[in-house]
N, C-alpha and C positions, 0 to 999 in steps of 0.2 A: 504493500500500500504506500502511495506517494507524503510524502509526511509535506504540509501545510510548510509554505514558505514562512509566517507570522511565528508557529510555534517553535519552529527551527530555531530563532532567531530570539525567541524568549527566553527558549531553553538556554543559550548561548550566554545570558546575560550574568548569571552567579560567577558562574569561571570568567568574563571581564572584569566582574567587581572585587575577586578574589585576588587576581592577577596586579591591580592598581595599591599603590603603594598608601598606607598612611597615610590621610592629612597631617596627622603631627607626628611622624617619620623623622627621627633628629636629620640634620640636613650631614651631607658627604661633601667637605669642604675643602677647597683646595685654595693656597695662599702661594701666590707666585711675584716675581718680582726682584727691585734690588734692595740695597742698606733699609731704605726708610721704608720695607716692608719686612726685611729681614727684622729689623729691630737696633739696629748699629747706635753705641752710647744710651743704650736703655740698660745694660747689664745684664748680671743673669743670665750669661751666655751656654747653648746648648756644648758644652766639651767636642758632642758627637759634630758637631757642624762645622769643625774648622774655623779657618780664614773667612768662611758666609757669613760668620757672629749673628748667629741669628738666637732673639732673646726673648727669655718666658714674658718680657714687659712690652712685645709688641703685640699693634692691633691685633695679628691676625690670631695669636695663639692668646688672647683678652676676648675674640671676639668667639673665637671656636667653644672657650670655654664657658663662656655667659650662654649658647646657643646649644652646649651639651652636643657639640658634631661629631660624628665618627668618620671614622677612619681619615683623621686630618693630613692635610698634606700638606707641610711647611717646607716651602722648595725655595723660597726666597733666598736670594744671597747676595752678599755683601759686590758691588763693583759690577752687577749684572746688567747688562745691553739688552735692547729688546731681541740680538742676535741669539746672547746666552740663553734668554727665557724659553725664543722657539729651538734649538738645540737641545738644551741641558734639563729645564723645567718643565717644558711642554708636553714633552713624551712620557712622563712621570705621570701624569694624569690622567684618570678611567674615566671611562666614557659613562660612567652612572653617577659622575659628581653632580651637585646640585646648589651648589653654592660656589664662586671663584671670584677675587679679589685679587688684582693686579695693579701694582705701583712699579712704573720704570719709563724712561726718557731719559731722563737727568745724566745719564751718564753716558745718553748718543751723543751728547751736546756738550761732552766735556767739562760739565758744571764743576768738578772737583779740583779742576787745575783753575779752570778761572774762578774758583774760590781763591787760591792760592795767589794767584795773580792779580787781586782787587782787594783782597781781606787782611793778608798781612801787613804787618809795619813796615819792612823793607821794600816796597814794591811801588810803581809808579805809575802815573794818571795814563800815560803811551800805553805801558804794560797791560793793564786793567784793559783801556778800549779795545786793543786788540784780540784780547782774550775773549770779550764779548760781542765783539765785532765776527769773529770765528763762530762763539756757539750759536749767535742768531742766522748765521749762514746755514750754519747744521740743520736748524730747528724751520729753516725755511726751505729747504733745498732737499732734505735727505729722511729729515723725521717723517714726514707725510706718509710717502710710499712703506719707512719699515712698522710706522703703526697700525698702518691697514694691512701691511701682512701680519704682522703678530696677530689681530684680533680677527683677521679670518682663520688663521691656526686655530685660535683660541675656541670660536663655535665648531672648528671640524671636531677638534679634540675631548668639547666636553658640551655634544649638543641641544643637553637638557638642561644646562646651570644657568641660574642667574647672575650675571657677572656684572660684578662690579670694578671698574677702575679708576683710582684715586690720581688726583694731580699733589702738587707740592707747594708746601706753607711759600707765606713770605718768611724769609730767615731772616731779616733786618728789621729793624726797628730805624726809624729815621726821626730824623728830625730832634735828636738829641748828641751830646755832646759821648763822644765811645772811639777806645783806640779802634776798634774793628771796623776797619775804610772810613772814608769821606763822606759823607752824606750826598755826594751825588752819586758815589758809587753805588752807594747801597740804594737809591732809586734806581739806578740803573741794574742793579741786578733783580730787585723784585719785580720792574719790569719785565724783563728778560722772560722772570716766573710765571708771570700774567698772559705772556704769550705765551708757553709752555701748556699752561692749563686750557688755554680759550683752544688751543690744537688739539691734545687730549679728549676734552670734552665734546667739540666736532667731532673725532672717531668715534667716539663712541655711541654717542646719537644716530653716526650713520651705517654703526654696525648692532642696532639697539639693546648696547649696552648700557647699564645706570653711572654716573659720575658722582664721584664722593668728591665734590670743594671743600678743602679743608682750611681755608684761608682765615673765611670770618672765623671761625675757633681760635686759630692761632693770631688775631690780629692784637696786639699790645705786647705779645708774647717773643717776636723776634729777639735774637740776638742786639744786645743794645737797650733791652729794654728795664734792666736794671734789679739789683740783687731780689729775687724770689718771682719774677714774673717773667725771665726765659726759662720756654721750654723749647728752646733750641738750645747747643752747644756751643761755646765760642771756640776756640783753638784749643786743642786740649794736648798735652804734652804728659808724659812720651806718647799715647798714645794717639797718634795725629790723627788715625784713620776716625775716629769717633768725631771730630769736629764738626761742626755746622749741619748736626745730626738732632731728630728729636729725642728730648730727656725722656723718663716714664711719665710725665705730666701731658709731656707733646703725642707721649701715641694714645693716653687713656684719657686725656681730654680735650684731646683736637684732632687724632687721625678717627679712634673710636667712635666716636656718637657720630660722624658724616657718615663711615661706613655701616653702621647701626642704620642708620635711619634709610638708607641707601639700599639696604638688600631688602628691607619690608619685613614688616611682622616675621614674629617666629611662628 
């Protein structure tokens, strides 16, 4: 006997309801990126993680644990290229994540040297422009193209996540009196920053992905901004690499709550 196409197709419906996962399924999180998702000058560094320094005080392993996620993936590392992320991080990631948070540019655009070349004491007004005369070249000529590959990676690799990708504070404080640059420097660098994020933010609307701005959070907060209220790093000695990094204030109270509020209810 011909079995009814309507009944077929009823019957069918427990085994799709069975198959569909939880509404409140902890999320399968994945945390990709460089330093300032790694956690770099937050402390508390992973041993297991090398040269990544990547730290139990950053957003992502704040936000995995507020969110109770499994099987977290903290791939972030310290000096990472959007090159390294689609290489080294990207292929780290199962295609049943549900959750992915991604922080990186900053280091296509050589931000760390023209830190060095605008921030220090010994350095000069030629030096500084140059430096940044270089990374706006980068950030206009070369970023474009590698962020839209990375974030089409990013949907091959993990088709079902909600992703979110964060831009980066202003790390200056201006308009006050701070061995750390000149005060045009430091407009000119959180400039710089403002074009970094408003490109960020473009890809990712055009790959609809969510944008975590973390600027107003950190706005009073730059470097410069005077004893108890950076949550940035100034020059940190011996340890150089942690400089102009955020403290545990800067990822729990200004990379956290954009990224919170960014990936939507739990």
């Amino acid at each position: 006997m011909q079995r009814h196409p309507f009944l077929a197709a009823l019957a069918a419906v427990p085994l799709v309801l069975a198959a569909a996962a939880p509404a409140d399924a902890p999320p399968r999180y994945a945390a990709l990126g460089d330093s300032y998702a790694a956690g770099v000058a937050a402390g508390d560094y992973d041993p297991a993680a090398g040269d990544c320094h990547r730290s139990a005080n950053a957003y992502p392993a704040l936000w995995a644990a507020d969110h109770g996620a499994t099987g977290f993936l903290a791939a972030a590392c310290n000096g990472a290229t959007t090159a390294d992320v689609r290489s080294g991080q990207l292929p780290r990631v199962g295609a049943d994540t549900t959750v992915l948070t991604l922080t990186v540019g900053g280091n296509d655009l050589g931000f760390a040297g023209a830190a060095v070349d605008c921030l220090q004491p010994l350095t000069t007004e030629a030096r500084c422009a140059a430096a940044l005369d270089e990374s706006g070249r980068r950030l206009r000529e070369e970023l474009p193209g590698r962020l839209s590959a990375l974030y089409d990676d990013v949907r091959t690799a993990a088709p079902q996540a909600r992703v979110v990708v964060t831009g980066y504070p202003h790390l200056l404080r201006t308009g006050t009196t701070c061995l750390i640059g000149t005060d045009p420097r430091r407009l000119r660098f959180n400039a710089l920053t403002d074009e970094l994020d408003e490109l960020i933010r473009r890809q990712a609307d055009a790959h609809g992905f969510a944008f975590a701005d973390v600027r107003t959070a950190f706005e009073g907060h730059g470097v410069c901004a005077g004893a108890g209220q950076e949550w940035i790093t100034g020059i940190v000695l011996p340890r150089v690499w942690e400089s102009f990094h955020p403290t545990p204030d800067g990822q729990s109270l200004g990379y956290l709550p954009a990224v919170t509020a960014a990936t939507g209810p739990r």
